[in-house]
N, C-alpha and C positions, 0 to 999 in steps of 0.2 A: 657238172657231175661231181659227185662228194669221192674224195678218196680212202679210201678205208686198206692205210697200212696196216703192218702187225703191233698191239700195243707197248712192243717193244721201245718201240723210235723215242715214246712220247717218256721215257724212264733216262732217257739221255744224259740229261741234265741232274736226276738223282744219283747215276751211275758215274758220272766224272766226280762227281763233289765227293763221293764216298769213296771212289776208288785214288782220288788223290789225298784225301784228308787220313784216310787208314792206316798207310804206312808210316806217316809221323805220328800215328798213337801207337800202333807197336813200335817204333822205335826210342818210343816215349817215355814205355810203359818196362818196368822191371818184369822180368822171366818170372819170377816166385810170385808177381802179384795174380790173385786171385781170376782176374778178367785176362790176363795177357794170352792163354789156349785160346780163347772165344774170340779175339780180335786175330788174331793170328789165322786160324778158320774160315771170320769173316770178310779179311782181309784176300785172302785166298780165291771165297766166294766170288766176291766180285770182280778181282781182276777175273774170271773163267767168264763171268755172264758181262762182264767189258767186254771181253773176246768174241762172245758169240751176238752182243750189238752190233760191233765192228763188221763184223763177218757176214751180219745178216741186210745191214744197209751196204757194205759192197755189190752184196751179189744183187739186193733192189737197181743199185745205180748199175750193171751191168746188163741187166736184164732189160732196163729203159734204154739206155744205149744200144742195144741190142736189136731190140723193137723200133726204134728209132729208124735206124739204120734200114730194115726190115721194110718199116713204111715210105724214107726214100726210094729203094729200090723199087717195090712192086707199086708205089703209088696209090695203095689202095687203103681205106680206114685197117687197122691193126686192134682188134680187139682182143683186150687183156682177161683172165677171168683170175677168181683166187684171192690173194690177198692187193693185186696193183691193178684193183680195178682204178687206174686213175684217167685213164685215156680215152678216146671216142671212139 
């Protein structure tokens, strides 16, 4: 069965590089230079939607442990619906 996360997860890897490489251009980059607002901004940007990757694969990995859990107990299939259809 195919799993169809949110296309967040798959921005990961854009989302580290950007949000580590950011704050050595603004601290890089002179106050009075022209792009220093915009990076500053973008900088900002993406640490918020780092935040809400973070936050949003937490709560997938809580939810599957959750289910998990859910499925030893009652022993029965655990059907997912929504974005973690990943299970049987």
């Amino acid at each position: 069965m195919s799993c169809s996360l949110p296309v967040l997860f798959f921005f990961s890897p854009l989302v580290y590089m950007l949000t580590n490489s950011l704050p050595d251009m603004v601290k890089n980059t002179e106050p009075t230079h022209n792009d220093y607002t915009s990076l500053v901004h973008a900088h900002e940007s993406m640490r918020k939607f780092s935040m809400e990757v973070n936050e949003a694969k937490r709560k997938e990995e809580s939810m599957t442990q959750m289910f998990h859990i859910q499925k030893l107990i009652a022993k029965t299939p655990v059907r997912l619906f929504g974005f973690f259809n990943c299970y049987p």
